[in-house]
PDB file of N, CA, C and O in Angstrom:
ATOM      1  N   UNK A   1      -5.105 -16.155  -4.552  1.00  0.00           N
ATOM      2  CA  UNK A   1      -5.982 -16.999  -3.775  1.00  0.00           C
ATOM      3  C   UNK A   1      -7.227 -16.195  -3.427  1.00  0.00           C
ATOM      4  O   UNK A   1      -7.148 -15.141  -2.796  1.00  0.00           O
ATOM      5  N   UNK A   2      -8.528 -16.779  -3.906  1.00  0.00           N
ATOM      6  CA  UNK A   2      -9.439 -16.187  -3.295  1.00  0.00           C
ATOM      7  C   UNK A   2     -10.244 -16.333  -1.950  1.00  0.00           C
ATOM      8  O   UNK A   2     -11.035 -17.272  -1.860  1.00  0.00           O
ATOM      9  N   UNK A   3     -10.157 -15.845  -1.363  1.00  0.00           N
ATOM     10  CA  UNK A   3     -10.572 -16.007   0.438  1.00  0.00           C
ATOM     11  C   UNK A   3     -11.663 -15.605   0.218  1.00  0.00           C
ATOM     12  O   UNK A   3     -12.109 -16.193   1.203  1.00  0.00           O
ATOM     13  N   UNK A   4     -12.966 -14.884  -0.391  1.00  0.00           N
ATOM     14  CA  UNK A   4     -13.992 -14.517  -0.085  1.00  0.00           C
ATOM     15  C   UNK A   4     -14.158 -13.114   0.538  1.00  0.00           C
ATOM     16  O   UNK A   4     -15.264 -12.745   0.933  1.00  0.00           O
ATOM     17  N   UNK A   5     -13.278 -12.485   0.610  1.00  0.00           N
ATOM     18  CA  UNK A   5     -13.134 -10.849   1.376  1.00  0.00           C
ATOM     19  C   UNK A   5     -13.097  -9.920   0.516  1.00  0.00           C
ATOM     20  O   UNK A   5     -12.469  -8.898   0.791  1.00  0.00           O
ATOM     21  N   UNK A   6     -13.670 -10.032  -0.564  1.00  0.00           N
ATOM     22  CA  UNK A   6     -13.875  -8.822  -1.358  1.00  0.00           C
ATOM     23  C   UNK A   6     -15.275  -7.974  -0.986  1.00  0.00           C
ATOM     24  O   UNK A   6     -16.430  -8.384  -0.880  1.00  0.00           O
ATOM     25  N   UNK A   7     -14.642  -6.462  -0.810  1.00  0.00           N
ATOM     26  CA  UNK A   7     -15.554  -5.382  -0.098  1.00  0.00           C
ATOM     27  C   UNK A   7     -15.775  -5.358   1.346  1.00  0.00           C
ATOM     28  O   UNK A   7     -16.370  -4.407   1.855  1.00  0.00           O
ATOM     29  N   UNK A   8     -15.288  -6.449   2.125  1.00  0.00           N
ATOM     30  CA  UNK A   8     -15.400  -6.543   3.253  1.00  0.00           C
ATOM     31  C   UNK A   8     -14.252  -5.451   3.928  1.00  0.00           C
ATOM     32  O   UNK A   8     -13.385  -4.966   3.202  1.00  0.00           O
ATOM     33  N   UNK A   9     -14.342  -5.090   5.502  1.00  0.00           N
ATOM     34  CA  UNK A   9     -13.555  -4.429   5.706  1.00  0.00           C
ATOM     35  C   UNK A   9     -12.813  -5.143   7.226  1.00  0.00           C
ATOM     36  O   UNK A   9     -13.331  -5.467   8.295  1.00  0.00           O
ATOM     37  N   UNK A  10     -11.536  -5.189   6.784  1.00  0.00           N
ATOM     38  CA  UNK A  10     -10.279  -5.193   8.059  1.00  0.00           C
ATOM     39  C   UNK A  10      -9.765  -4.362   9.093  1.00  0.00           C
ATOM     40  O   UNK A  10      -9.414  -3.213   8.823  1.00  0.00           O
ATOM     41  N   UNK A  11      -9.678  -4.843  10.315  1.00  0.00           N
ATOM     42  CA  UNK A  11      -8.774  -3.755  10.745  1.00  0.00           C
ATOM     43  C   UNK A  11      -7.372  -4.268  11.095  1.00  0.00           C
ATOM     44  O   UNK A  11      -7.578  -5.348  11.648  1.00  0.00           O
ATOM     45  N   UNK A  12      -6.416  -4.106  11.067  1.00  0.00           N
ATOM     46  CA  UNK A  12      -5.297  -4.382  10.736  1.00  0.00           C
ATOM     47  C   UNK A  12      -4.418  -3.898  12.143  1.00  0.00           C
ATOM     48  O   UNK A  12      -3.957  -2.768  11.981  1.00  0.00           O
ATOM     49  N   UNK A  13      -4.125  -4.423  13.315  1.00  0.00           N
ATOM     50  CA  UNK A  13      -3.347  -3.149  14.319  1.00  0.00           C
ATOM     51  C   UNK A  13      -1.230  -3.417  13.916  1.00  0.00           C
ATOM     52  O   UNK A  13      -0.846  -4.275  13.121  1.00  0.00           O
ATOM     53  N   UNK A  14      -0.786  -2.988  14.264  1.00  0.00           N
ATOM     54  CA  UNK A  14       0.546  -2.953  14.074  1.00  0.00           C
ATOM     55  C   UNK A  14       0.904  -2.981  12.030  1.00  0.00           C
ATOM     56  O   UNK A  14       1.636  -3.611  11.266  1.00  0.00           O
ATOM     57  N   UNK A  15      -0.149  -1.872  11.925  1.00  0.00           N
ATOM     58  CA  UNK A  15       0.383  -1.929  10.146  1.00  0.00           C
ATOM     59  C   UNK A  15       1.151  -1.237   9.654  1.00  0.00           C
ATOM     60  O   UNK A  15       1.066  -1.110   8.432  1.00  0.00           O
ATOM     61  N   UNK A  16       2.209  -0.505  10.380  1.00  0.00           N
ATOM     62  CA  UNK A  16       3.244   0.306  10.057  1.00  0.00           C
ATOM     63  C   UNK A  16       4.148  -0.043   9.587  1.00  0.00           C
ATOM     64  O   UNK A  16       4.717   0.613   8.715  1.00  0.00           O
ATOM     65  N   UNK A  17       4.780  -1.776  10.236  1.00  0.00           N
ATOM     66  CA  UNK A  17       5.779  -2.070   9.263  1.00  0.00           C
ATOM     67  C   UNK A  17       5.621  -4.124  10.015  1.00  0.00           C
ATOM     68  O   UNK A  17       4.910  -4.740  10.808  1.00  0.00           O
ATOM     69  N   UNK A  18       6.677  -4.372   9.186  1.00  0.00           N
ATOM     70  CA  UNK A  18       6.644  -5.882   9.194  1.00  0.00           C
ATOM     71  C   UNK A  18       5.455  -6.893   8.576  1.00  0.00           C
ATOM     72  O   UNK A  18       4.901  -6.925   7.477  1.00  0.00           O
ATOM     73  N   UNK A  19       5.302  -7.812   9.954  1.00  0.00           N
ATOM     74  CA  UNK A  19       4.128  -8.512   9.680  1.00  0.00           C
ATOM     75  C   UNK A  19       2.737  -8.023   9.320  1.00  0.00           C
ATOM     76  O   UNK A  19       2.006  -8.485   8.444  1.00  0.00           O
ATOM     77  N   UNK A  20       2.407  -6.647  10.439  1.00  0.00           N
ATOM     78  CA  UNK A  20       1.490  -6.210  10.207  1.00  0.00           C
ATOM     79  C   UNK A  20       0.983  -5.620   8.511  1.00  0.00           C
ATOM     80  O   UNK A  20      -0.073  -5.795   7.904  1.00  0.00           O
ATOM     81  N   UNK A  21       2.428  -4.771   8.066  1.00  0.00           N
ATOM     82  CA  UNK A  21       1.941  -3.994   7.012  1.00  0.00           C
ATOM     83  C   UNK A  21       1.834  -5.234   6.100  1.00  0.00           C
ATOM     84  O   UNK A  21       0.722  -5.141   5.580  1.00  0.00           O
ATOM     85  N   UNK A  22       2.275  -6.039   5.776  1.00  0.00           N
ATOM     86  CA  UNK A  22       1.861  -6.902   4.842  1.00  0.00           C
ATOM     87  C   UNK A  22       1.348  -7.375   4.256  1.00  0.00           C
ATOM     88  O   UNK A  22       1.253  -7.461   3.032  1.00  0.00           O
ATOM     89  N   UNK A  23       0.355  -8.300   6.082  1.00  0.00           N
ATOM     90  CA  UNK A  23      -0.768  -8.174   5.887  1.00  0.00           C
ATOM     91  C   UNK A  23      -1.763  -7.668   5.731  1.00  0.00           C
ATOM     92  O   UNK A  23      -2.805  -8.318   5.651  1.00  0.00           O
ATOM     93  N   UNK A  24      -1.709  -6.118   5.630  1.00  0.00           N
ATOM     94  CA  UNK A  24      -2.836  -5.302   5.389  1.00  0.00           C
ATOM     95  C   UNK A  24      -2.615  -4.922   3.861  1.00  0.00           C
ATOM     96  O   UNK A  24      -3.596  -4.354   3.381  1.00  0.00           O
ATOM     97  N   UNK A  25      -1.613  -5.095   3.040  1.00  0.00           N
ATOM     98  CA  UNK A  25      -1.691  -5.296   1.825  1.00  0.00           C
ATOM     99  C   UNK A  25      -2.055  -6.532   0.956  1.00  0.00           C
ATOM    100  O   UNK A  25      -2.505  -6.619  -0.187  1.00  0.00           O
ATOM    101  N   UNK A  26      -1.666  -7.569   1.997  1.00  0.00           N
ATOM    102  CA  UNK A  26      -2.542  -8.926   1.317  1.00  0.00           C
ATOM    103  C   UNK A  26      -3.853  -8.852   1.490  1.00  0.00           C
ATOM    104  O   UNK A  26      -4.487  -9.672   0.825  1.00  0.00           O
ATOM    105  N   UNK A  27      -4.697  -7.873   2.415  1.00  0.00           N
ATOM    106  CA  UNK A  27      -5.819  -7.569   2.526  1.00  0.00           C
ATOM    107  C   UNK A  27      -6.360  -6.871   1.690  1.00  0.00           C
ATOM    108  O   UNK A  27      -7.405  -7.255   1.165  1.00  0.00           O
ATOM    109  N   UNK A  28      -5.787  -5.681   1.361  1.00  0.00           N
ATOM    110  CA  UNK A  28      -6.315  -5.042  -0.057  1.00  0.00           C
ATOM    111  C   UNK A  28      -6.130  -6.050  -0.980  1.00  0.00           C
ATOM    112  O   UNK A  28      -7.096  -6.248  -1.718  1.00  0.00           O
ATOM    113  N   UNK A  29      -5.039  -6.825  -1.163  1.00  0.00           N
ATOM    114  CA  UNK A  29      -4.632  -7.013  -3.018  1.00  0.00           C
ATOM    115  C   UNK A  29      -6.018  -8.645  -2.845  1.00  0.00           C
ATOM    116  O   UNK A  29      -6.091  -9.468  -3.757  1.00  0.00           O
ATOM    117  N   UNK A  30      -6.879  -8.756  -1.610  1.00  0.00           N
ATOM    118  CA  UNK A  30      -7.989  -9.786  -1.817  1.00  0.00           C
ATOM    119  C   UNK A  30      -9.082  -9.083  -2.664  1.00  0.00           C
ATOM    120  O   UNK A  30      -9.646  -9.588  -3.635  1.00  0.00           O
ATOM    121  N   UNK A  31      -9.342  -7.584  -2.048  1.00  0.00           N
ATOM    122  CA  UNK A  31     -10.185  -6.721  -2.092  1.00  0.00           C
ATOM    123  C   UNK A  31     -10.818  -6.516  -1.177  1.00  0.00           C
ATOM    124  O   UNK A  31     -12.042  -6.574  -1.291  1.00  0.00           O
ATOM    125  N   UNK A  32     -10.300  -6.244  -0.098  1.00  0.00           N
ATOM    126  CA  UNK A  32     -10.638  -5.720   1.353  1.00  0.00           C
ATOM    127  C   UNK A  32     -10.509  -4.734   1.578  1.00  0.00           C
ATOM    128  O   UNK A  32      -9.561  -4.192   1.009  1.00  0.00           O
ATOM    129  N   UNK A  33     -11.268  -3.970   2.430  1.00  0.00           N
ATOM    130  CA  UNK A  33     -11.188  -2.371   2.550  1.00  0.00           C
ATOM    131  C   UNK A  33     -10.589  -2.762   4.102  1.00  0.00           C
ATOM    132  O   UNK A  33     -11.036  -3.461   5.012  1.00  0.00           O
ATOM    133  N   UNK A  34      -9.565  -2.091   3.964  1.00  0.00           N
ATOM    134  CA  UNK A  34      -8.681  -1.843   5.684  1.00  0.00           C
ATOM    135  C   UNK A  34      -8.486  -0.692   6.220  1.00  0.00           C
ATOM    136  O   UNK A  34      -7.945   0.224   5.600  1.00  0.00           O
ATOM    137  N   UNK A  35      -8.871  -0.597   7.350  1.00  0.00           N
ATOM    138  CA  UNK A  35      -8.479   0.090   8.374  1.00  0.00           C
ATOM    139  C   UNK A  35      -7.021  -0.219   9.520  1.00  0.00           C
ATOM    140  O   UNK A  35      -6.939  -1.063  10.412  1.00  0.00           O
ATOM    141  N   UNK A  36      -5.668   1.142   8.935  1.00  0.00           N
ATOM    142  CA  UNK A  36      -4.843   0.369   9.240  1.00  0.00           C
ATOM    143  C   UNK A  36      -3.943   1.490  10.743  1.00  0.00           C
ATOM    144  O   UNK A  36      -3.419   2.604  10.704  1.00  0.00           O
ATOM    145  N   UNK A  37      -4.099   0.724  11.620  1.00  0.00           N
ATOM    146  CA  UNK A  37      -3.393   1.149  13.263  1.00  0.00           C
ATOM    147  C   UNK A  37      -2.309   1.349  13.161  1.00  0.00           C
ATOM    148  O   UNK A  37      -1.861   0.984  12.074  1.00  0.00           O
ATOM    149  N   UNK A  38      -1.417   1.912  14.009  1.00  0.00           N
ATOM    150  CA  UNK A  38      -0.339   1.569  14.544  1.00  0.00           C
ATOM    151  C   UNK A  38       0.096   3.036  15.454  1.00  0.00           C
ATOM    152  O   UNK A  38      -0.770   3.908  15.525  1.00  0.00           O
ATOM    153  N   UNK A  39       1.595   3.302  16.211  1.00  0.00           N
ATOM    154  CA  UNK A  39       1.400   4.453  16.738  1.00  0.00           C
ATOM    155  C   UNK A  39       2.301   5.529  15.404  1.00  0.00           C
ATOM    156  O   UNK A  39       2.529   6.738  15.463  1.00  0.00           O
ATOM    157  N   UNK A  40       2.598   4.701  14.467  1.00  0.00           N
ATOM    158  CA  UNK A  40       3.534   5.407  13.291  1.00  0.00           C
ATOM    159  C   UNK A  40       3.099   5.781  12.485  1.00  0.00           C
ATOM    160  O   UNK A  40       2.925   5.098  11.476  1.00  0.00           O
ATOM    161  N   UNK A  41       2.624   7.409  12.612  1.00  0.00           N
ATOM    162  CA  UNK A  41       2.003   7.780  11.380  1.00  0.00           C
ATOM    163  C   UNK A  41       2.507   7.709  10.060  1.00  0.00           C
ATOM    164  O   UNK A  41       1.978   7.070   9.151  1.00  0.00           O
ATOM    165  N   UNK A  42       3.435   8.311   9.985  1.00  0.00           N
ATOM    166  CA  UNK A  42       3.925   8.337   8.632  1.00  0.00           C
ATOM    167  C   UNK A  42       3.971   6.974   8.286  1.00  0.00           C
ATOM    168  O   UNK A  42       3.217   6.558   7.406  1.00  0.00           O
ATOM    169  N   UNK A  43       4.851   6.133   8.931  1.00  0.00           N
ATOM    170  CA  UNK A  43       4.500   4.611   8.164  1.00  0.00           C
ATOM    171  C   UNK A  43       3.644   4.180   8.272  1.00  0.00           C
ATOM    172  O   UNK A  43       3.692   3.038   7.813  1.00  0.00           O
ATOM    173  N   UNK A  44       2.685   4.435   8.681  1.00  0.00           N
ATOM    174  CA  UNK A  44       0.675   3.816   8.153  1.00  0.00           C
ATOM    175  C   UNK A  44       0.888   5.024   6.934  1.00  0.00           C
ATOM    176  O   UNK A  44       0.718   4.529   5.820  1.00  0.00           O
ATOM    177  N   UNK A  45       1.063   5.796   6.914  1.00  0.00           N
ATOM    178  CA  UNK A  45       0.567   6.537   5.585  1.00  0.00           C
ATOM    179  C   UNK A  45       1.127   5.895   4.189  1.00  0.00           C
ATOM    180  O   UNK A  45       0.577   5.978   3.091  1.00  0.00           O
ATOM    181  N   UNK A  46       2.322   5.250   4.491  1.00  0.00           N
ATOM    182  CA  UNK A  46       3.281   4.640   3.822  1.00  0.00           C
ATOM    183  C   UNK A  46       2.524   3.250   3.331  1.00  0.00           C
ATOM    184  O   UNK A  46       2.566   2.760   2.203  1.00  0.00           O
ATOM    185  N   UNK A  47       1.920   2.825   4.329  1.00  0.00           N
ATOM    186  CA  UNK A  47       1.546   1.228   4.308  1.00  0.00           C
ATOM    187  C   UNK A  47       0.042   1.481   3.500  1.00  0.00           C
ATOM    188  O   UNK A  47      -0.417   0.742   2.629  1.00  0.00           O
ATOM    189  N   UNK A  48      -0.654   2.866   4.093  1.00  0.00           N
ATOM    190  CA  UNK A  48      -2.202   3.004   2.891  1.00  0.00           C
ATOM    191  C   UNK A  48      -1.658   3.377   1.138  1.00  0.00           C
ATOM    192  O   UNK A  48      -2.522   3.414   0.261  1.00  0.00           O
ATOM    193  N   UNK A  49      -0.568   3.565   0.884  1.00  0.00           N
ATOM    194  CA  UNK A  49      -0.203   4.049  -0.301  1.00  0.00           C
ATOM    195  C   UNK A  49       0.175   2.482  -0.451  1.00  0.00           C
ATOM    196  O   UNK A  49       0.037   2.131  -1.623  1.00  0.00           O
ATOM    197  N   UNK A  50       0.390   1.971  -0.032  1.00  0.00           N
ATOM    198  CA  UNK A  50       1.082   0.655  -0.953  1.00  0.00           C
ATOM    199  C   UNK A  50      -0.053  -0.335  -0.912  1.00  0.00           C
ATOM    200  O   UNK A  50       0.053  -1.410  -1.504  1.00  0.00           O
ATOM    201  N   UNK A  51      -1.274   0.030  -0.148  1.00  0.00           N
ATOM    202  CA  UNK A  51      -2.255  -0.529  -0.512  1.00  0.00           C
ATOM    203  C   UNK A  51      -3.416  -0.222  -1.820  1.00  0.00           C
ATOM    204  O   UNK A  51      -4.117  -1.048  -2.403  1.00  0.00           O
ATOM    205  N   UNK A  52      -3.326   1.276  -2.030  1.00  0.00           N
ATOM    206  CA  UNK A  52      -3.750   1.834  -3.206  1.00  0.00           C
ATOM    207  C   UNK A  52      -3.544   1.390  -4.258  1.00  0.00           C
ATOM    208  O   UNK A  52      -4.508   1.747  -4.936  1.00  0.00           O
ATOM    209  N   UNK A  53      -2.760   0.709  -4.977  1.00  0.00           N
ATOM    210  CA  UNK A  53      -2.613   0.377  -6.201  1.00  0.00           C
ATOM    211  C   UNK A  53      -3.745  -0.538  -6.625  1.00  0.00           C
ATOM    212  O   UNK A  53      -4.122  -0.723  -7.782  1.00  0.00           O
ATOM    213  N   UNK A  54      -4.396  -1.268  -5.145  1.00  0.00           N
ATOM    214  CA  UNK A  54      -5.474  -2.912  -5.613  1.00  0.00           C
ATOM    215  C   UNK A  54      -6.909  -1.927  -5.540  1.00  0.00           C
ATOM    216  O   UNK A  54      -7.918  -2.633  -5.573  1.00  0.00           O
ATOM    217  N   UNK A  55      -7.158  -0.645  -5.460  1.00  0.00           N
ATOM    218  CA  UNK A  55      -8.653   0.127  -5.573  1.00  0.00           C
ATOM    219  C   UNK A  55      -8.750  -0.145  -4.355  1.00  0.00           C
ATOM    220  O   UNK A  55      -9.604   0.739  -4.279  1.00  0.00           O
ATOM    221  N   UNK A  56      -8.681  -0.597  -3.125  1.00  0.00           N
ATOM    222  CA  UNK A  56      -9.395  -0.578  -2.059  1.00  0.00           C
ATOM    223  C   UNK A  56      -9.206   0.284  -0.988  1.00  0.00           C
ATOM    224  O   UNK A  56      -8.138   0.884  -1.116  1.00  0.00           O
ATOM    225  N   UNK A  57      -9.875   0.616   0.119  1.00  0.00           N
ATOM    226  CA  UNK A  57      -9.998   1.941   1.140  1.00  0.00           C
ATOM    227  C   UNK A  57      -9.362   1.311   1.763  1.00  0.00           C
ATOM    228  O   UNK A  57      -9.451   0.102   1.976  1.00  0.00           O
ATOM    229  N   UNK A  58      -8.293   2.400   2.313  1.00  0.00           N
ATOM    230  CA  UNK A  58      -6.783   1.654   3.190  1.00  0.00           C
ATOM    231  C   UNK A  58      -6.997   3.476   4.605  1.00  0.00           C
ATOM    232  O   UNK A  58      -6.533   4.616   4.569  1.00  0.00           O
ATOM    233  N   UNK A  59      -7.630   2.962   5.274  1.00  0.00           N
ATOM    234  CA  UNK A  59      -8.082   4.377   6.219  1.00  0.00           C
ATOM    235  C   UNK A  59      -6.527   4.041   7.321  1.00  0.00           C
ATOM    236  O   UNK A  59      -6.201   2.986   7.866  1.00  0.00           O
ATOM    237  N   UNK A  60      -5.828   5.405   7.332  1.00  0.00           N
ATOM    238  CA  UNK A  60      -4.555   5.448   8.424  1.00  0.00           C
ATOM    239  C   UNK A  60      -5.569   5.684   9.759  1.00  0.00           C
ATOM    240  O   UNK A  60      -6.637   6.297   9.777  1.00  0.00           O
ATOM    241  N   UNK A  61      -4.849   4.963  10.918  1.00  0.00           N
ATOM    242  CA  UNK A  61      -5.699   5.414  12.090  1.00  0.00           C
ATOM    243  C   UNK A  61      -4.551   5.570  12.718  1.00  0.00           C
ATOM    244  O   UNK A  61      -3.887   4.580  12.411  1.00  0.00           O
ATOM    245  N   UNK A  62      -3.744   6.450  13.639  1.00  0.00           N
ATOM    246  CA  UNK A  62      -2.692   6.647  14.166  1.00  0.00           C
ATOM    247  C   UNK A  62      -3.186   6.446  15.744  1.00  0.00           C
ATOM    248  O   UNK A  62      -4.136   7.074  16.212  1.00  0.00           O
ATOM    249  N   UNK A  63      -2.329   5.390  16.562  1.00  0.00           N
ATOM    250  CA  UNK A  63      -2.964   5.308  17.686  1.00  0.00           C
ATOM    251  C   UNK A  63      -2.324   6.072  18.619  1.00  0.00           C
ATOM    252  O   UNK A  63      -1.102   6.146  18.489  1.00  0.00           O
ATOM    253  N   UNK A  64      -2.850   6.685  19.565  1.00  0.00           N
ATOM    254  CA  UNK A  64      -1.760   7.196  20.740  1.00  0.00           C
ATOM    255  C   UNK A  64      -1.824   7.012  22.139  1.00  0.00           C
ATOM    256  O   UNK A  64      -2.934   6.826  22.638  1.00  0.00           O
ATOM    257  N   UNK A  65      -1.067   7.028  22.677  1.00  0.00           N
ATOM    258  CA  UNK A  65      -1.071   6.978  24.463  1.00  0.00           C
ATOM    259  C   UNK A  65      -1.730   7.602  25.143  1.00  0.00           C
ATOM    260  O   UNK A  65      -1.756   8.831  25.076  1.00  0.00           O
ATOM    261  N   UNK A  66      -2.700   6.640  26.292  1.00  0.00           N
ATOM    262  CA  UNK A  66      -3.571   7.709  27.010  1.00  0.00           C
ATOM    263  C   UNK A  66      -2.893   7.662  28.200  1.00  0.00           C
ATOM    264  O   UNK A  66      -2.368   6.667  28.700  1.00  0.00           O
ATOM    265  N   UNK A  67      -2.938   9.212  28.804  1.00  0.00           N
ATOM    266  CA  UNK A  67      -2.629   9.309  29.999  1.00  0.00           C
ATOM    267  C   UNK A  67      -3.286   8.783  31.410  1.00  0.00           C
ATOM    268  O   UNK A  67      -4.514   8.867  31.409  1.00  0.00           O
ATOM    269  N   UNK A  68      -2.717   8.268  32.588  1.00  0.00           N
ATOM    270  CA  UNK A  68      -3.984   8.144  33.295  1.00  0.00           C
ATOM    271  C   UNK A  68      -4.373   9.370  34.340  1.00  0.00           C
ATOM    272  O   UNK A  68      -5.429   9.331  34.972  1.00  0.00           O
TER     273      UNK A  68
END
């Protein structure tokens, strides 16, 4: 399906696993460049590799807790 999001860029929050990562691979495989959150690094690193296969920039952003 083409949506019109090719080269455009996403940001994606909870893309470590489930709903989120999914959709940040249905975002690449449009041709969307994503930027992908969550507090799970390794599985965002997991979720930018399974976006790699469609050519598009899949940036891990690992979020973390601020103290107050």
């Amino acid at each position: 399906m083409e949506l019109g999001l090719r080269d455009r860029v996403a940001i994606v929050t909870g893309a470590s696993r489930g709903i989120g990562r999914q959709i940040a691979i249905d975002f690449a495989a449009e041709g969307t460049h994503v930027v992908l959150t969550a507090r799970d690094a390794a599985a965002l690193a997991t979720t930018a590799d399974a976006c790699f296969p469609f050519g598009r920039v899949a940036m891990p952003w690992p979020a973390t807790r601020c103290s107050s």
